[in-house]
C-alpha positions as CSV (number, residue, x, y, z in Angstrom):
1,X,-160.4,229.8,119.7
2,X,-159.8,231.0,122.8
3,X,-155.9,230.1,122.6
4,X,-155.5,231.9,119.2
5,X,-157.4,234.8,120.3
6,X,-154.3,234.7,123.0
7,X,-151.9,234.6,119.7
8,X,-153.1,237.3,118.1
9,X,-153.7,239.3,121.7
10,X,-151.0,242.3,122.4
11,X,-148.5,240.9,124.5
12,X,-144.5,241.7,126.0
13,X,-142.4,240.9,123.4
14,X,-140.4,239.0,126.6
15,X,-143.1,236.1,125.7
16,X,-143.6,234.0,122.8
17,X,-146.9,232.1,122.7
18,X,-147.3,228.9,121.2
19,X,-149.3,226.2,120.2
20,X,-152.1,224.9,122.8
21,X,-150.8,228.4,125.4
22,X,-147.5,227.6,125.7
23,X,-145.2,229.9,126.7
24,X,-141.6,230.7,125.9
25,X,-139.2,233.4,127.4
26,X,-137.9,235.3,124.4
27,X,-134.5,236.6,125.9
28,X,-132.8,233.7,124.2
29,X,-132.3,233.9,120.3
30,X,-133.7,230.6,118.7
31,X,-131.4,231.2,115.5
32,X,-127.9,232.6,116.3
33,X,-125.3,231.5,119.1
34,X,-122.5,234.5,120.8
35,X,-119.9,231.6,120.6
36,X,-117.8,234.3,121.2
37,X,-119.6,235.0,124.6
38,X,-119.6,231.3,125.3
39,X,-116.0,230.9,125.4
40,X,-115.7,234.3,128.0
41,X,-118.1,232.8,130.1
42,X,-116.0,229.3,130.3
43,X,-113.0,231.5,130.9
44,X,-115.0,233.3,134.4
45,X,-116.0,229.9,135.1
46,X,-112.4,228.0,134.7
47,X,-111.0,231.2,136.7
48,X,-113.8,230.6,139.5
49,X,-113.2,226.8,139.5
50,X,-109.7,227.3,139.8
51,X,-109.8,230.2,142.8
52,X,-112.5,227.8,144.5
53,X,-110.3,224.6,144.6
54,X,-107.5,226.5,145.9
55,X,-109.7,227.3,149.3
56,X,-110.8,223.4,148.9
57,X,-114.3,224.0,147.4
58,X,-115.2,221.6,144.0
59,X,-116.9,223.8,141.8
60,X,-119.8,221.6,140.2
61,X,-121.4,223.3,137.3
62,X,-125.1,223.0,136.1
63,X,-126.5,224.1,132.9
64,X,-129.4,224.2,132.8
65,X,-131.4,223.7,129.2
66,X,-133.3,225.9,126.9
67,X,-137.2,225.3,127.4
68,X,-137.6,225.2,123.6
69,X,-135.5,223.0,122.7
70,X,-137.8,220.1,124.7
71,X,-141.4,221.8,123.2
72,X,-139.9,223.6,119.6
73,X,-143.2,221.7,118.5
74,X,-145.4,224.2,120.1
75,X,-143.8,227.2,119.1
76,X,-146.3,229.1,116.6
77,X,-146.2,228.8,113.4
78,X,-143.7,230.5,111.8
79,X,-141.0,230.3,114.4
80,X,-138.3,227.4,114.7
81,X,-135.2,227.1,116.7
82,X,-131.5,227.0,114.2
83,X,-130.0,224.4,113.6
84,X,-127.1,226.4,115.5
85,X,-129.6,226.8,118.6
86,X,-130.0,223.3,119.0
87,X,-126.6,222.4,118.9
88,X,-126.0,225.3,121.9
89,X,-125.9,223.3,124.9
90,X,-123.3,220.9,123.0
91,X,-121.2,224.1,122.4
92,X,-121.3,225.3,126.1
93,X,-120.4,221.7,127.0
94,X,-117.7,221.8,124.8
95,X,-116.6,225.0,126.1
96,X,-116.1,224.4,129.7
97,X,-114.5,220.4,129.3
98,X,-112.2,222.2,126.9
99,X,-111.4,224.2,129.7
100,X,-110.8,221.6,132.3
101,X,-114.3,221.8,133.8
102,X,-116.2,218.9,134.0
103,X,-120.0,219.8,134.4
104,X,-123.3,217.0,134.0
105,X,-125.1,216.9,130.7
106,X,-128.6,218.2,132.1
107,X,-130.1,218.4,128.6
108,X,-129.9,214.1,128.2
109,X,-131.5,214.1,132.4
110,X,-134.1,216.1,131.3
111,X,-134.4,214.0,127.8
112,X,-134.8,210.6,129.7
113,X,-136.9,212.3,131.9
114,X,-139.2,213.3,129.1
115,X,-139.1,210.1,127.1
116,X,-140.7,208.4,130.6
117,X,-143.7,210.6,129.8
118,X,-143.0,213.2,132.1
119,X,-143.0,216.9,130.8
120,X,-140.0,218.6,132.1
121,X,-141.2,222.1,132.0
122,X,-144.6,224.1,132.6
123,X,-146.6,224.9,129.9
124,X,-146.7,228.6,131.0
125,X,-144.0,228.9,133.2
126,X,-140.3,229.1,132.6
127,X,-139.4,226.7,135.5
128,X,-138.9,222.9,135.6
129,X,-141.0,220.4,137.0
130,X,-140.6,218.7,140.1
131,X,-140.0,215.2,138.0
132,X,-137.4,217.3,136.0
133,X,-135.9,219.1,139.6
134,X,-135.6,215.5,141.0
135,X,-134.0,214.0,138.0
136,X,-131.3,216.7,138.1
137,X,-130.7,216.3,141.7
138,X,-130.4,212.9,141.7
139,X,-127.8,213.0,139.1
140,X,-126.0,215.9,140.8
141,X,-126.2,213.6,144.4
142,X,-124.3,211.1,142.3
143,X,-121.6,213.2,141.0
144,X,-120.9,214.4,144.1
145,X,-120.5,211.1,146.1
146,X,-118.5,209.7,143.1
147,X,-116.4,213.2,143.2
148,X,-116.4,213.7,147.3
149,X,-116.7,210.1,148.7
150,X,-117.0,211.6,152.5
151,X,-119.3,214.4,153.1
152,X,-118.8,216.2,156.1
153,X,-121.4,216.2,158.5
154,X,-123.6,212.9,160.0
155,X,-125.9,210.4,158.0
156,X,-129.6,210.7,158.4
157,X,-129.4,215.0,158.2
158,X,-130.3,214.8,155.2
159,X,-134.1,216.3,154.3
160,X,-136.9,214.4,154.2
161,X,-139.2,214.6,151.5
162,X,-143.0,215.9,152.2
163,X,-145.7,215.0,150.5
164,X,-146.8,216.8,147.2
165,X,-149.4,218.9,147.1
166,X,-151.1,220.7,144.2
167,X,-151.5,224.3,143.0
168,X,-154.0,226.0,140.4
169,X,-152.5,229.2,139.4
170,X,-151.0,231.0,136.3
171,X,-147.7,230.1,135.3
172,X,-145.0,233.0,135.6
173,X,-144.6,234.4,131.8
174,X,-148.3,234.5,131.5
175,X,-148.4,236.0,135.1
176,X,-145.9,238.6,134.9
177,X,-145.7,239.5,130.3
178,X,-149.2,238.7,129.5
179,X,-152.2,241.3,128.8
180,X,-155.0,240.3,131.0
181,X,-157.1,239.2,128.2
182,X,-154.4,236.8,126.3
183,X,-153.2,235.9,130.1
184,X,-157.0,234.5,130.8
185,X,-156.7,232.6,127.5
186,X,-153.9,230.6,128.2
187,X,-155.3,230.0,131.4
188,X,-153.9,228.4,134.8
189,X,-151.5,225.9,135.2
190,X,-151.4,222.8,137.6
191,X,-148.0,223.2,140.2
192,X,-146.9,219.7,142.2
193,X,-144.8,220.8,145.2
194,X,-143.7,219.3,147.9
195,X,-144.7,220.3,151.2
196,X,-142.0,220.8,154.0
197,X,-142.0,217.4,156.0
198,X,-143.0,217.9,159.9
199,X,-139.8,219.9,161.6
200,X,-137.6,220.3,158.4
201,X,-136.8,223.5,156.7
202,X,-134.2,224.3,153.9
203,X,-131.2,226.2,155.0
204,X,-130.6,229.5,154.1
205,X,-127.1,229.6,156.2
206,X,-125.4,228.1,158.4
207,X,-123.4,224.6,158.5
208,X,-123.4,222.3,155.2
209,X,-121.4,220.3,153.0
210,X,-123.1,221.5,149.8
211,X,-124.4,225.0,148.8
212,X,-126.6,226.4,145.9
213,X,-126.8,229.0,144.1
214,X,-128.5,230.1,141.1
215,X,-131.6,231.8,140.1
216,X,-135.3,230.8,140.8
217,X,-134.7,227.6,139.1
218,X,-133.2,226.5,142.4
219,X,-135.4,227.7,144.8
220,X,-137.3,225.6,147.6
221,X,-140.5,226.1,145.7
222,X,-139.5,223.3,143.0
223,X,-138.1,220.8,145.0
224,X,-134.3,220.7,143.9
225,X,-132.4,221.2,147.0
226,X,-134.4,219.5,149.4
227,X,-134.0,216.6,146.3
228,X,-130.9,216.9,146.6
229,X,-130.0,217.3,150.2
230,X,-132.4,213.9,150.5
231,X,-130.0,212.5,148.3
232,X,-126.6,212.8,149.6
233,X,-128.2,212.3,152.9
234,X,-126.5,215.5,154.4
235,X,-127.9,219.9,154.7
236,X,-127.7,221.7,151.3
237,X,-127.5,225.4,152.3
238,X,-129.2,227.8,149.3
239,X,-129.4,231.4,147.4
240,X,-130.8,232.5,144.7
241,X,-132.4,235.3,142.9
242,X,-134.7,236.0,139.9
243,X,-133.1,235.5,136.4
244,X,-133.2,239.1,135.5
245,X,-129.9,239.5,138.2
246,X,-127.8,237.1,136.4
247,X,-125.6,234.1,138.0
248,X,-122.3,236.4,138.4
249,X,-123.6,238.5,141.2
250,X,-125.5,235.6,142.8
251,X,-122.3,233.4,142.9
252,X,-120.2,236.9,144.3
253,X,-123.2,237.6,147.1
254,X,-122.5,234.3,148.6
255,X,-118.6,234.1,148.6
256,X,-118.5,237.4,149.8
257,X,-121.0,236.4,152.6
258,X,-120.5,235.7,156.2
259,X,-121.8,232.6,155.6
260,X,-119.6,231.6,153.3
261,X,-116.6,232.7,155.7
262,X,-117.5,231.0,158.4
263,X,-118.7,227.6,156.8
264,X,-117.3,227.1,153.4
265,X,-118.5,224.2,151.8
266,X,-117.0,221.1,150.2
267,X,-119.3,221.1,147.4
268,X,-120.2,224.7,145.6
269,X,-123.1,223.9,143.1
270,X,-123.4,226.9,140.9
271,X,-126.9,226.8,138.5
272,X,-126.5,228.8,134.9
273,X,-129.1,228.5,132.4
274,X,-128.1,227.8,129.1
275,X,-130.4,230.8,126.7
276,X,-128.0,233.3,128.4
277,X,-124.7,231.4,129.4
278,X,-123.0,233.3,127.1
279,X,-123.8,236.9,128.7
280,X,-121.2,237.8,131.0
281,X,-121.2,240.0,134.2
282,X,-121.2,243.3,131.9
283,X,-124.0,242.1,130.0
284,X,-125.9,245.6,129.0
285,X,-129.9,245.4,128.8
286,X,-129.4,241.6,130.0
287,X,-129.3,241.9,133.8
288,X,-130.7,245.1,135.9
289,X,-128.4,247.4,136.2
290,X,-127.4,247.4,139.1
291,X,-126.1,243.6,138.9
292,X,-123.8,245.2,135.7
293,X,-119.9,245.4,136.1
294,X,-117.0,244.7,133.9
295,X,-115.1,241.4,133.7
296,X,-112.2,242.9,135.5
297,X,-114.3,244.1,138.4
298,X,-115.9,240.6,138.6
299,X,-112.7,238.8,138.6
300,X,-111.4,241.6,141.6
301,X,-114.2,240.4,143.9
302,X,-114.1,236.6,143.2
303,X,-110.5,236.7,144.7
304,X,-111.0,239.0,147.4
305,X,-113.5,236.8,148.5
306,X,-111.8,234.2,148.2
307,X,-108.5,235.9,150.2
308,X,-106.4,235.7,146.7
């Protein structure tokens, strides 16, 4: 009763609420696909791969996946995902080896992942798991010791992995969309985390093979770079901001850092999210506004910073 009450409850129309308070972010259609917007994405992305290898960076891609696509059974009644939608992450694939760019297939990670009776997402959260962060870093490690055989830096500086600890709290859609009253009917959520071992910190600068960036998928709180800097046994150097800023400024805030001057890295792993790949750096209404500029402008301070 008390989840229906939450399906019939005023609520952001950011938030679609499912079956058994599950929660899904609404800023992805679940029936049509911008193919068009797709391919002018790729393009950036080819340019950016391109641009990095020429200063010696690989550019390693990761798309993430739709939320919906792993839990379209607890969508409400009423509302299923195209046949189109769930063919998306096949078309952004598609897209970018078309173009020469050779990214993992996160979507069949995060399907094994699942088929070991492990959910992949939070029910009312838009973030991963840390089963699902670990899966994907562990595939990433492997691409990037198949693709960069000799990591700079020492064996054994890679992070160690604390112990997991466990958090009662509401999930983020149902923390920051939700009415009070339909937010206390899909109640908490339980978080795993890891806690930081004794003496090890992520870095936020400094000297590392690898770097990060993306939004708060990637953040410290759900375990992918520490994963993955335990993996390749080296420092994984990170930034990231919410969603709402969009992957093109994040990616231009680092290469146009200090950081990034000083100690470029071998390995650039740049995090997109596949509901809103194809919305590029001018994407009106998509990002806040002040994250907004043309393609042109975008493409100006991608080479700058890169001394093109």
């Amino acid at each position: 009763m008390a989840i229906a009450s939450a399906q019939q409850a005023p609520h952001s129309d950011v938030v679609i609420v499912g079956k058994e308070g599950w929660l899904f972010p609404a800023w992805g259609s679940l029936s049509e696909v911008d193919t068009t917007g797709v391919q002018a994405a790729t393009a950036l992305i080819a340019e950016t791969q391109q641009a990095l290898a020429a200063r010696g960076v690989r550019l390693e891609v990761l798309v993430l996946p739709d939320k919906v696509t792993f839990y379209e059974d607890r969508l409400p009644e009423g509302r299923v995902v195209s046949d189109a939608v769930r063919k998306r992450y096949d078309v952004i694939l598609g897209s970018l080896q078309a173009a020469g760019v050779d990214a993992l297939d996160a979507r069949k990670v995060l399907a094994d992942t699942r088929a070991a009776g492990k959910d992949v997402f939070y029910r009312s959260d838009q973030h991963w798991t840390q089963p699902a962060a670990d899966a994907v870093a562990d595939a990433v490690a492997a691409r990037i010791k198949q693709k960069v055989p000799v990591l700079a830096g020492e064996p054994g500086t890679g992070m160690a992995l604390g112990s997991e600890t466990r958090e009662r709290r509401y999930g983020d859609l149902a923390e920051l969309f939700l009415d009070p009253a339909a937010r206390s009917a899909v109640g908490r959520d339980t978080f795993v985390v890891r806690r930081a071992a004794e003496g090890q910190s992520l870095l936020d600068d400094g000297k590392a093979p690898v770097h990060v960036t993306g939004h708060s998928m990637v953040q410290a709180y759900f375990g992918f770079p520490q994963k993955l800097s335990n993996a390749i046994d080296r420092p994984v150097t990170v930034n990231w901001k919410s969603g709402n800023v969009g992957p093109w400024v994040v990616l231009l805030d680092y290469l146009e850092s200090a950081d990034f001057r000083d100690n470029p890295p071998q390995v650039l792993v740049w995090q997109m999210f596949e509901p809103v790949y194809g919305f590029g750096p001018s994407a009106q209404g998509q990002w806040d506004n002040a994250s907004i500029m043309s393609n042109a402008q975008w493409q100006q301070r991608l080479h700058k910073a890169l001394g093109h």
